[in-house]
N, CA, C and O atoms as a Maestro MAE file, in Angstrom:
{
 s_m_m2io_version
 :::
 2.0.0
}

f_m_ct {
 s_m_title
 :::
 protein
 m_atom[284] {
  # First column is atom index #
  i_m_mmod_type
  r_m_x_coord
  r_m_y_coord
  r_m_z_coord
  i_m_residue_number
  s_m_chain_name
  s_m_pdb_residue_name
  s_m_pdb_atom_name
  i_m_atomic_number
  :::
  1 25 -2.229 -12.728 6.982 1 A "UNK " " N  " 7
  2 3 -1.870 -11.680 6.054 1 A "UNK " " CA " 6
  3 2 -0.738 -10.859 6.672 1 A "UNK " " C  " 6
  4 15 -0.769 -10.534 7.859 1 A "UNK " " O  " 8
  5 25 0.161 -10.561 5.932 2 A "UNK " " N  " 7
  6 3 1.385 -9.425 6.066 2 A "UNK " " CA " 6
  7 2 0.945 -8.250 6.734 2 A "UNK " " C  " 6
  8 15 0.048 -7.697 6.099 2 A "UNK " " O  " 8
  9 25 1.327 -7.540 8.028 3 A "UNK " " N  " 7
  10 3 1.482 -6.231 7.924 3 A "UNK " " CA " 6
  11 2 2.501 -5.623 8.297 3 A "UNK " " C  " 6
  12 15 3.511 -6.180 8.727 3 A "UNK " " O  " 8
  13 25 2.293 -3.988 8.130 4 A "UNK " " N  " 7
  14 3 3.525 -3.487 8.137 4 A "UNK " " CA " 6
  15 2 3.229 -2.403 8.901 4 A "UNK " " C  " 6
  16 15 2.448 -1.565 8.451 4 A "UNK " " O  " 8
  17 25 3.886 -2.222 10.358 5 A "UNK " " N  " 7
  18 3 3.827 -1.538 11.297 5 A "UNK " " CA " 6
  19 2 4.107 0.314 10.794 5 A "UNK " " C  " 6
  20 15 5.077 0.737 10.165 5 A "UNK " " O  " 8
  21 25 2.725 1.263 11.404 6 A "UNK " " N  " 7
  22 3 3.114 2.538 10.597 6 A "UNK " " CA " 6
  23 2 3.285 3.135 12.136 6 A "UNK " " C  " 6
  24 15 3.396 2.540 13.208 6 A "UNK " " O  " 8
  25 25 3.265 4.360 11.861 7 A "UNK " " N  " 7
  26 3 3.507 5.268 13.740 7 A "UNK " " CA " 6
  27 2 2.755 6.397 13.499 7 A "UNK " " C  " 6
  28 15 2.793 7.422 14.180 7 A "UNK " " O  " 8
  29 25 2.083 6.208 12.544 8 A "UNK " " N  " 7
  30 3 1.265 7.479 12.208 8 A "UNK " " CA " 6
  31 2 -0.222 7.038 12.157 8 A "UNK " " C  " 6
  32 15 -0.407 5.824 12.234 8 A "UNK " " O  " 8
  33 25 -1.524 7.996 12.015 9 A "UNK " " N  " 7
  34 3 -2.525 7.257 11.563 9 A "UNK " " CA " 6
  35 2 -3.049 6.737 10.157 9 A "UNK " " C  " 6
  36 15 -4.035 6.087 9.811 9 A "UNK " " O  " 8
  37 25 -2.197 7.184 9.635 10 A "UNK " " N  " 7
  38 3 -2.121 6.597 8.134 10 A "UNK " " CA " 6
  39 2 -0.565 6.699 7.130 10 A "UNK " " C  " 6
  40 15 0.547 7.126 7.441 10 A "UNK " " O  " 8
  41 25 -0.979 6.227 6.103 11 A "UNK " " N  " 7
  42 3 0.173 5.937 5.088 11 A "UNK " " CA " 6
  43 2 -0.061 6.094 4.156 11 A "UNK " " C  " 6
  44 15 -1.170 5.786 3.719 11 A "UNK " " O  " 8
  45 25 1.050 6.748 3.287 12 A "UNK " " N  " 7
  46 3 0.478 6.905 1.469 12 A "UNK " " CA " 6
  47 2 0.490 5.595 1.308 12 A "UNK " " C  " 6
  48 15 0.755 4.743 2.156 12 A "UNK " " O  " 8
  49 25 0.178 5.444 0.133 13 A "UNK " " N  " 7
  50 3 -0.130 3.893 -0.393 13 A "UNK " " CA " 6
  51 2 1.332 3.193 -1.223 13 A "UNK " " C  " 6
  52 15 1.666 2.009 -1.274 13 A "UNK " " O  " 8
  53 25 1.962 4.306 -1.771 14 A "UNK " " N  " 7
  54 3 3.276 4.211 -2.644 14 A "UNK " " CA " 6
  55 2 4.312 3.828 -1.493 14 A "UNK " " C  " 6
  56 15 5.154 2.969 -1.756 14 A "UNK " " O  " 8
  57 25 4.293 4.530 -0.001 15 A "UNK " " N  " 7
  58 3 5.173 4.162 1.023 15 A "UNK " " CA " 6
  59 2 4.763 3.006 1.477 15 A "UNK " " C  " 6
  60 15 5.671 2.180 1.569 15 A "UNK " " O  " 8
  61 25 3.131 2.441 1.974 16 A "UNK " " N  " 7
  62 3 3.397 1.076 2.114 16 A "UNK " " CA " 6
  63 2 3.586 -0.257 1.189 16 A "UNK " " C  " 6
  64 15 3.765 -1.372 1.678 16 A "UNK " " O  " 8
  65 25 3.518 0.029 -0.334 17 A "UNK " " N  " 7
  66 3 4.308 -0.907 -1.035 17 A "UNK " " CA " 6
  67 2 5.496 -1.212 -0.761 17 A "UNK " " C  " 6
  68 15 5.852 -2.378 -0.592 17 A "UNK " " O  " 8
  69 25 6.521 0.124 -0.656 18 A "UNK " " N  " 7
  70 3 7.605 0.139 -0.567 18 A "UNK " " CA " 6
  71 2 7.967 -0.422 1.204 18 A "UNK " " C  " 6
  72 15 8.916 -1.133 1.537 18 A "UNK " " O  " 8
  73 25 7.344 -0.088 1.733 19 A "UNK " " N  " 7
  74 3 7.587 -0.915 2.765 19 A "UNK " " CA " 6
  75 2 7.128 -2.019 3.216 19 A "UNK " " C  " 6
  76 15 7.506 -2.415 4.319 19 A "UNK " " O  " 8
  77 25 6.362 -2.631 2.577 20 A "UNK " " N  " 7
  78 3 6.142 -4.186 2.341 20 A "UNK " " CA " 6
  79 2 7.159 -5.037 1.400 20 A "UNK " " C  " 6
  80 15 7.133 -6.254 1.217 20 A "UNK " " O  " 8
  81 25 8.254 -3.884 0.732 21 A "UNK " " N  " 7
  82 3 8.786 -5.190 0.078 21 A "UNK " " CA " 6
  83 2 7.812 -5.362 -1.361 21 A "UNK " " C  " 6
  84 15 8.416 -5.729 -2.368 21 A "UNK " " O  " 8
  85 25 7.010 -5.222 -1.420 22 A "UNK " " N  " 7
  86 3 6.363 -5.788 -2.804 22 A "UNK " " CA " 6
  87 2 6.851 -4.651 -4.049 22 A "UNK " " C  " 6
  88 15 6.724 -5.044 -5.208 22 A "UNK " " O  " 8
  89 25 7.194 -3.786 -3.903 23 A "UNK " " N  " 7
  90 3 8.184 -2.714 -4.875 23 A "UNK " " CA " 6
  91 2 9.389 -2.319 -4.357 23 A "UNK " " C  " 6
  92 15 9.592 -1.999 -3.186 23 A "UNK " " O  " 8
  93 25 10.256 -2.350 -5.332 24 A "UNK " " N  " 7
  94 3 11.834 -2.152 -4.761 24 A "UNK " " CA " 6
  95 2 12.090 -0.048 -4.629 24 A "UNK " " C  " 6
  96 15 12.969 0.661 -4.138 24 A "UNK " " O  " 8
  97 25 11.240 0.131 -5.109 25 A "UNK " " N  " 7
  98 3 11.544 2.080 -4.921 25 A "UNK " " CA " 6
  99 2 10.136 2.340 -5.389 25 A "UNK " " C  " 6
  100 15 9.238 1.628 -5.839 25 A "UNK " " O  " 8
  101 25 10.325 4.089 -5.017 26 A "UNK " " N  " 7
  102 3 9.010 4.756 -5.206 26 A "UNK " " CA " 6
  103 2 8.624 4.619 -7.125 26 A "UNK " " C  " 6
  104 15 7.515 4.466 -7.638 26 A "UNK " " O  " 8
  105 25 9.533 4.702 -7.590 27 A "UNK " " N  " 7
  106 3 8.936 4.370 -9.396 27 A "UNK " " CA " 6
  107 2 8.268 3.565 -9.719 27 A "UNK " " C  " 6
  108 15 7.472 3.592 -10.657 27 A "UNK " " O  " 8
  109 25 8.466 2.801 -9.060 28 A "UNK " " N  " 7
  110 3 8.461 1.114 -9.254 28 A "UNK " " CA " 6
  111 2 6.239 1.369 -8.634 28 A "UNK " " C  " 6
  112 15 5.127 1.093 -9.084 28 A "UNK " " O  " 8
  113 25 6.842 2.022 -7.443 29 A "UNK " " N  " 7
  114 3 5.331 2.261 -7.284 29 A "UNK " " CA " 6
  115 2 4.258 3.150 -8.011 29 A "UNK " " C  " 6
  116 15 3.122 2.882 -8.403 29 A "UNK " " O  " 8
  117 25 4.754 3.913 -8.041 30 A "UNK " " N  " 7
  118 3 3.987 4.960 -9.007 30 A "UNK " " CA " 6
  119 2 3.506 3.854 -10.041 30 A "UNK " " C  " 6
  120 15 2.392 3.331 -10.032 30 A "UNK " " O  " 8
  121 25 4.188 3.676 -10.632 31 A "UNK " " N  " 7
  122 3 4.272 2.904 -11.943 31 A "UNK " " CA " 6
  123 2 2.880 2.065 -12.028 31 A "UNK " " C  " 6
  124 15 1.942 2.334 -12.779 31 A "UNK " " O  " 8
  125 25 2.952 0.894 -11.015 32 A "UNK " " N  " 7
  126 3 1.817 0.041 -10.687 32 A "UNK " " CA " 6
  127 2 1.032 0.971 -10.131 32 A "UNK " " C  " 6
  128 15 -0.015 0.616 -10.672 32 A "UNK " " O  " 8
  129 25 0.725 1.881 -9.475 33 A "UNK " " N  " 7
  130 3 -0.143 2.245 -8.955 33 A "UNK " " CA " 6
  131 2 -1.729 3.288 -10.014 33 A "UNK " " C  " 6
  132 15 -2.955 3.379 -9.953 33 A "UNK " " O  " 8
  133 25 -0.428 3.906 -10.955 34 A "UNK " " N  " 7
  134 3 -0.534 4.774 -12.008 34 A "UNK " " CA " 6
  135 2 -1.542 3.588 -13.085 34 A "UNK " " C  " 6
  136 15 -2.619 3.841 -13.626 34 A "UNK " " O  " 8
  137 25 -0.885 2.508 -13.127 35 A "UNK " " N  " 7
  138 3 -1.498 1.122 -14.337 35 A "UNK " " CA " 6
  139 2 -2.658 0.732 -13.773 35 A "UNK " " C  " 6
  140 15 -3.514 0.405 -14.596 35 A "UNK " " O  " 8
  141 25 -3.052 0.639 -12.327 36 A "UNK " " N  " 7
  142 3 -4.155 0.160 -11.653 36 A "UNK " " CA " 6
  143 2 -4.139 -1.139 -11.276 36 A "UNK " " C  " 6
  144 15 -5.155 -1.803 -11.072 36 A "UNK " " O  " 8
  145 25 -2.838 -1.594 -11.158 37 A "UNK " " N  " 7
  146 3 -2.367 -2.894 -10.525 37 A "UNK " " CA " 6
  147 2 -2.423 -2.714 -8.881 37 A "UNK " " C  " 6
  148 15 -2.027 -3.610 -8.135 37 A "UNK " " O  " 8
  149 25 -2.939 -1.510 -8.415 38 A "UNK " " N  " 7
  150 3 -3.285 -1.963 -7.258 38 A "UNK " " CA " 6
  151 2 -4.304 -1.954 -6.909 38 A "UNK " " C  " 6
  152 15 -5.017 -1.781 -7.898 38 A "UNK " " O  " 8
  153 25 -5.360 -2.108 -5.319 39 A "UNK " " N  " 7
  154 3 -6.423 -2.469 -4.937 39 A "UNK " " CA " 6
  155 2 -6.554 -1.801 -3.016 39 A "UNK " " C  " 6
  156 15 -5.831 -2.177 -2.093 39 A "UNK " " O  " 8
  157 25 -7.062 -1.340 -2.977 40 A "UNK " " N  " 7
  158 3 -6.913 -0.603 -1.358 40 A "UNK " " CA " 6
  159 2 -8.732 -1.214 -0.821 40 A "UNK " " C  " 6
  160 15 -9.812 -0.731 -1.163 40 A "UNK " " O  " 8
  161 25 -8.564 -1.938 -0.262 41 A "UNK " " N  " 7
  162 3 -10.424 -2.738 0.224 41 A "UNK " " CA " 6
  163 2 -11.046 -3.137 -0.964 41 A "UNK " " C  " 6
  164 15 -12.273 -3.130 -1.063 41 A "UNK " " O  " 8
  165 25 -10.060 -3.600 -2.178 42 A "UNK " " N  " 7
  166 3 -10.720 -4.323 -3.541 42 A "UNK " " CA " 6
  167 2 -11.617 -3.805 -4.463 42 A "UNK " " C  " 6
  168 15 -12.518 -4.335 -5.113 42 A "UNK " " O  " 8
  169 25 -10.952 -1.990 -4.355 43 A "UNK " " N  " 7
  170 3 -11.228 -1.037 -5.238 43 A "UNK " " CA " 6
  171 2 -9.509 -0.623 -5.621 43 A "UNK " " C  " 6
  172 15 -8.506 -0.496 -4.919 43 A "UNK " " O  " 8
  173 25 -9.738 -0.516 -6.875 44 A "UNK " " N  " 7
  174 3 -8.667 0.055 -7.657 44 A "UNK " " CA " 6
  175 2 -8.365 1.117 -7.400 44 A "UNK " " C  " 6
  176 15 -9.203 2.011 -7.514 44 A "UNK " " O  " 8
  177 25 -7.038 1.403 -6.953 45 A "UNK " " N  " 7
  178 3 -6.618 2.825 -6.976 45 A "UNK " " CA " 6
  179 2 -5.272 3.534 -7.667 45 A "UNK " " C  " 6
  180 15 -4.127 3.088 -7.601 45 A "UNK " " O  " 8
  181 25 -5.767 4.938 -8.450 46 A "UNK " " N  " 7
  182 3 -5.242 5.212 -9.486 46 A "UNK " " CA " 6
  183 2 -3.536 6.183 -8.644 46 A "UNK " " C  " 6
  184 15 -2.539 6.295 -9.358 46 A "UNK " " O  " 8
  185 25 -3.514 6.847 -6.904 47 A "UNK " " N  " 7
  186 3 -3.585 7.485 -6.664 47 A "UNK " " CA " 6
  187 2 -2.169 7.764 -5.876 47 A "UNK " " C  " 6
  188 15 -2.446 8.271 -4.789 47 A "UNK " " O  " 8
  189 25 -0.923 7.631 -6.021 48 A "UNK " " N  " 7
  190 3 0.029 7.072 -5.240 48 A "UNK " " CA " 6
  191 2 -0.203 7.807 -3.653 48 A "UNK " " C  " 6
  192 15 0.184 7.281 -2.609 48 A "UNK " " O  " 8
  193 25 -0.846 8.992 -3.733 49 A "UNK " " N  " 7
  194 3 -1.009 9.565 -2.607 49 A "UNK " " CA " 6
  195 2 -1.672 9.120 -1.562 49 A "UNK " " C  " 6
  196 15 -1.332 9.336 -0.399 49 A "UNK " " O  " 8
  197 25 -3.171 8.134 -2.093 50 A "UNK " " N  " 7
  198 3 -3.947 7.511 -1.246 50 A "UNK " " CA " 6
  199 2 -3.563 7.121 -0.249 50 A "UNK " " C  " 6
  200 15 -2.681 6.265 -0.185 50 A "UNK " " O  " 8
  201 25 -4.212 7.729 0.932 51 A "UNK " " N  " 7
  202 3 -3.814 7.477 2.229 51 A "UNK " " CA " 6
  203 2 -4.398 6.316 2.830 51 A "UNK " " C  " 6
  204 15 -5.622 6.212 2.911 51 A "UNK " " O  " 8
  205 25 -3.595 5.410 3.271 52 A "UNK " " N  " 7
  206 3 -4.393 3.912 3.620 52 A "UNK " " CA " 6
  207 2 -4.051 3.814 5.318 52 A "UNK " " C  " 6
  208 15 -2.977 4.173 5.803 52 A "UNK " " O  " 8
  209 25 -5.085 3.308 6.022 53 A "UNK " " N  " 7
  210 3 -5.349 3.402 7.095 53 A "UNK " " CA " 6
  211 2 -5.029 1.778 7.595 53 A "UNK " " C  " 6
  212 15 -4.909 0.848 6.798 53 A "UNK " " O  " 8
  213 25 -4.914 1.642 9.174 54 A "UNK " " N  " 7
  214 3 -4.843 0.560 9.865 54 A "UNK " " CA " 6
  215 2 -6.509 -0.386 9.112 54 A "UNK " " C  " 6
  216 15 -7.389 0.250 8.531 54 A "UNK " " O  " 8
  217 25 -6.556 -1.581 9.278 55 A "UNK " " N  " 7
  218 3 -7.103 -2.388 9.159 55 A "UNK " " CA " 6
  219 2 -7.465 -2.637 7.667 55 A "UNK " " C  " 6
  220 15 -7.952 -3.700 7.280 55 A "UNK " " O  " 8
  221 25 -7.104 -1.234 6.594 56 A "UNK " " N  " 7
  222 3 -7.504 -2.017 5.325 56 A "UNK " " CA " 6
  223 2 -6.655 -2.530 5.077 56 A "UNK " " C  " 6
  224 15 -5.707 -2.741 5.834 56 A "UNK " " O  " 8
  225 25 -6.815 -3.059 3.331 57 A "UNK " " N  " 7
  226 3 -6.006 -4.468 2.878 57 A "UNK " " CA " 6
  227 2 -5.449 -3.421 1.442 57 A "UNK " " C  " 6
  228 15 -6.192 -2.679 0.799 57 A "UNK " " O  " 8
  229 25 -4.174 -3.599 1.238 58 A "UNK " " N  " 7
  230 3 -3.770 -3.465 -0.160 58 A "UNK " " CA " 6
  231 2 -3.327 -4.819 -0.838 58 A "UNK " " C  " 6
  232 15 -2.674 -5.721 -0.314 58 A "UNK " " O  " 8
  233 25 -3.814 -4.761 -2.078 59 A "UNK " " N  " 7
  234 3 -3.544 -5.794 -2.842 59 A "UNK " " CA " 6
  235 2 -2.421 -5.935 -4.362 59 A "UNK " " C  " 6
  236 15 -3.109 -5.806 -5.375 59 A "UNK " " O  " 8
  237 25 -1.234 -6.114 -4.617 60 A "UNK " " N  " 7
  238 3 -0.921 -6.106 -5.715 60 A "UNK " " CA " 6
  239 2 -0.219 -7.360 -5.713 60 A "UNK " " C  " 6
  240 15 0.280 -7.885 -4.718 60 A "UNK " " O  " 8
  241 25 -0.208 -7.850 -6.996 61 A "UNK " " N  " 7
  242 3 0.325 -8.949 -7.794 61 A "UNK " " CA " 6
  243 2 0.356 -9.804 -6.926 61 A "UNK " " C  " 6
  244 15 1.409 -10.399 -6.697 61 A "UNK " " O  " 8
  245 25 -1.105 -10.144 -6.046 62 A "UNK " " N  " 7
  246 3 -1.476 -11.185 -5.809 62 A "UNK " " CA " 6
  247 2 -1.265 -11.460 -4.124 62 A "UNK " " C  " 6
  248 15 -1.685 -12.378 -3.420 62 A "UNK " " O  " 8
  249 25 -0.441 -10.275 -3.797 63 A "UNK " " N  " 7
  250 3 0.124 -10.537 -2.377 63 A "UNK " " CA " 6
  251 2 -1.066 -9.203 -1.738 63 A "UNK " " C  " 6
  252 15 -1.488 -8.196 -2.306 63 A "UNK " " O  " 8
  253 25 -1.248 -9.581 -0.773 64 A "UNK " " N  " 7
  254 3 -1.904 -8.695 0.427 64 A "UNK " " CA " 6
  255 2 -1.023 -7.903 1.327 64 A "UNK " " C  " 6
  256 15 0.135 -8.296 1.469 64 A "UNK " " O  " 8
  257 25 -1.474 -6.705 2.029 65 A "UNK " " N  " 7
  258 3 -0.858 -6.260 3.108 65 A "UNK " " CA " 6
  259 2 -1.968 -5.256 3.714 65 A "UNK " " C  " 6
  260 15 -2.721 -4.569 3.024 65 A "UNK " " O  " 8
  261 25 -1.935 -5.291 5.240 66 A "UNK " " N  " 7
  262 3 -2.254 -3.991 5.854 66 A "UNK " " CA " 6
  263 2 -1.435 -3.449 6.614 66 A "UNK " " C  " 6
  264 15 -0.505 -4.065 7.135 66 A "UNK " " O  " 8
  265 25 -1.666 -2.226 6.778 67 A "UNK " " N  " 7
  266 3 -0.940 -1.338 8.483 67 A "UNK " " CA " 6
  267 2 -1.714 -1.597 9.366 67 A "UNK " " C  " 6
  268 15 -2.940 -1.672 9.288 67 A "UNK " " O  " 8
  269 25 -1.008 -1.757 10.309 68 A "UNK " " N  " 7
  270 3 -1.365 -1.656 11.931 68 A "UNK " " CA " 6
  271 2 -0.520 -0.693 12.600 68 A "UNK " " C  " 6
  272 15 0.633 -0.399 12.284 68 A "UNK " " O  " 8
  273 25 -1.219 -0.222 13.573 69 A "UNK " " N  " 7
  274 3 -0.695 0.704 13.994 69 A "UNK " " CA " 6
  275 2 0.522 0.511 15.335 69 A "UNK " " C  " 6
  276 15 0.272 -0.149 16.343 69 A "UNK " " O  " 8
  277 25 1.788 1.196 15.103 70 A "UNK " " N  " 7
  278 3 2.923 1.249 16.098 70 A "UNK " " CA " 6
  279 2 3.043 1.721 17.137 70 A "UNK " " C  " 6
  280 15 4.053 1.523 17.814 70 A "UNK " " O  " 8
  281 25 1.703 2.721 17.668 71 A "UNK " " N  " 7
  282 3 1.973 3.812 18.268 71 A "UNK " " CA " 6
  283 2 1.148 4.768 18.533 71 A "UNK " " C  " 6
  284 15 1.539 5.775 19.122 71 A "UNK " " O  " 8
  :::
 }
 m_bond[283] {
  # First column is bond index #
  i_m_from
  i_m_to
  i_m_order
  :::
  1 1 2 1
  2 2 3 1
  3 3 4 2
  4 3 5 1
  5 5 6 1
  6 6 7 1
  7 7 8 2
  8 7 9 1
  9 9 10 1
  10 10 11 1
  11 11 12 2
  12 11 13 1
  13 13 14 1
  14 14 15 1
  15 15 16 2
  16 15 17 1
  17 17 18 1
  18 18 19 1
  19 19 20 2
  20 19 21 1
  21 21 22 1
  22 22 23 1
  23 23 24 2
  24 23 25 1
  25 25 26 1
  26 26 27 1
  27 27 28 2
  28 27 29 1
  29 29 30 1
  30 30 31 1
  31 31 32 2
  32 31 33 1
  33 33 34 1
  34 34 35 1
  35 35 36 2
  36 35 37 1
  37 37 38 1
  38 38 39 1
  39 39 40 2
  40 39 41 1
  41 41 42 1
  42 42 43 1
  43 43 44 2
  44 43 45 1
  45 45 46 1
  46 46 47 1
  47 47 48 2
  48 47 49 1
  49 49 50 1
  50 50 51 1
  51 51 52 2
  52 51 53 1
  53 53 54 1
  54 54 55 1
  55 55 56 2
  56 55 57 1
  57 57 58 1
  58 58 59 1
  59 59 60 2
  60 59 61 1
  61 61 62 1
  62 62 63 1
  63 63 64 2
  64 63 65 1
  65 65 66 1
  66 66 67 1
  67 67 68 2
  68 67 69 1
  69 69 70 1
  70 70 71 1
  71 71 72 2
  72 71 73 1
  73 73 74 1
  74 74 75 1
  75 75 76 2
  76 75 77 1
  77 77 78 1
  78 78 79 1
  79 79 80 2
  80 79 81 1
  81 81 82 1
  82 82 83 1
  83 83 84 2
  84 83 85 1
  85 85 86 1
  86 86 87 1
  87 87 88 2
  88 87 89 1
  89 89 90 1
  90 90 91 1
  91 91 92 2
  92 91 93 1
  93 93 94 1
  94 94 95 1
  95 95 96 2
  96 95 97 1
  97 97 98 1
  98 98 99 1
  99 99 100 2
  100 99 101 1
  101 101 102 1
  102 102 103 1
  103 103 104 2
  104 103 105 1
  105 105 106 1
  106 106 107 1
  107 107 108 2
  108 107 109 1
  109 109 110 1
  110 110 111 1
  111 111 112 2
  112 111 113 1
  113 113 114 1
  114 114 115 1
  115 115 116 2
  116 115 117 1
  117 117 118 1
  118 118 119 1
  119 119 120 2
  120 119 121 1
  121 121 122 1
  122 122 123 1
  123 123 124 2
  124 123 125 1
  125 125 126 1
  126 126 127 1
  127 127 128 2
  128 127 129 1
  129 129 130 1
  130 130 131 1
  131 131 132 2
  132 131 133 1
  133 133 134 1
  134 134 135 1
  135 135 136 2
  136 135 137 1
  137 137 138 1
  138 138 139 1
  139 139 140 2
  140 139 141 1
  141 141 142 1
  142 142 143 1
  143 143 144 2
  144 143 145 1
  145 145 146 1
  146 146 147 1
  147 147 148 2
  148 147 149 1
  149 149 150 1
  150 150 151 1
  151 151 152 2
  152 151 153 1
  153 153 154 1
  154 154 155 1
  155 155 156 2
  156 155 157 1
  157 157 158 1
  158 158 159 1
  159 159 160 2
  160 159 161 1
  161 161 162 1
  162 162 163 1
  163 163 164 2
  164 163 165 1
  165 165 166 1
  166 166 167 1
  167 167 168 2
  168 167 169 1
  169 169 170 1
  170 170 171 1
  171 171 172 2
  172 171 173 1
  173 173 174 1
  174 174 175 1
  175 175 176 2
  176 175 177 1
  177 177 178 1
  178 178 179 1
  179 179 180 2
  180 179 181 1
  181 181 182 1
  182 182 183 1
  183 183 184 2
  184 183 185 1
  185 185 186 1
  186 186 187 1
  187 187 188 2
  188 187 189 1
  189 189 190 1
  190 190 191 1
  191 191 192 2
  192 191 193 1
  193 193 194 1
  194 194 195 1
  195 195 196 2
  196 195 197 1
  197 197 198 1
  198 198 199 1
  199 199 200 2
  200 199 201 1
  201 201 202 1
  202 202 203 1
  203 203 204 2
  204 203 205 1
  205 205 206 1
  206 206 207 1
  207 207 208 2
  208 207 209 1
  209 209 210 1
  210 210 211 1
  211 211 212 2
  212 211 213 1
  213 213 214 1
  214 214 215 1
  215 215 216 2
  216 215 217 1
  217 217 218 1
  218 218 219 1
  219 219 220 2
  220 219 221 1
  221 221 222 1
  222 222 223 1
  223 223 224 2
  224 223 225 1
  225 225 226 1
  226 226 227 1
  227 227 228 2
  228 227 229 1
  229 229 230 1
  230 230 231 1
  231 231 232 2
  232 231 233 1
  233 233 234 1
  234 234 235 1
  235 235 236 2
  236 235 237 1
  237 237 238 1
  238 238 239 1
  239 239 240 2
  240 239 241 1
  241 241 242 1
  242 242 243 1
  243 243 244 2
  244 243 245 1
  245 245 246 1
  246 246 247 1
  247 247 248 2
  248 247 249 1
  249 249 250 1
  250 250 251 1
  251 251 252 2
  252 251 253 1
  253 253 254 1
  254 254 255 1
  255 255 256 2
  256 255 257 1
  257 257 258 1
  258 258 259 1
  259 259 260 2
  260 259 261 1
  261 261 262 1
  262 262 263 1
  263 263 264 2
  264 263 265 1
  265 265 266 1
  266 266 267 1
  267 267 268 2
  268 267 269 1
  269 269 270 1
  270 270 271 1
  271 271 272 2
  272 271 273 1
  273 273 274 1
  274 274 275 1
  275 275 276 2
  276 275 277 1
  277 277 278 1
  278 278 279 1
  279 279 280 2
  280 279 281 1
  281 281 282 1
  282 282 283 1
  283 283 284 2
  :::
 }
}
């Protein structure tokens, strides 16, 4: 599975789309995130703010990702 190195202990959820590559800008995230096309440990989340931590999994349109931590 994909991850994407953070330096913090967590990440909004709208910044690690966008930094996975699986959304091209923050609208783009909102957008899906707002529709419930995404999944944070294979619960739906409505929340662009949701703060997602090292070892969980986000899920949209089929692709996976987690953070691990940089630091």
């Amino acid at each position: 599975m994909p991850t994407v190195e953070i330096r913090d202990q967590s990440i909004r959820l709208g910044q690690l789309l966008k930094l996975a590559g699986l959304v091209p800008d923050g609208a783009m995230a909102r957008m899906v995130i707002e529709n419930g096309e995404v999944a944070v440990d294979g619960e739906t989340v409505m929340r662009r703010g949701t703060q997602v931590r090292p070892g969980q999994v986000v899920t949209y349109a089929g692709e996976s990702v987690s953070p691990v931590s940089g630091g």
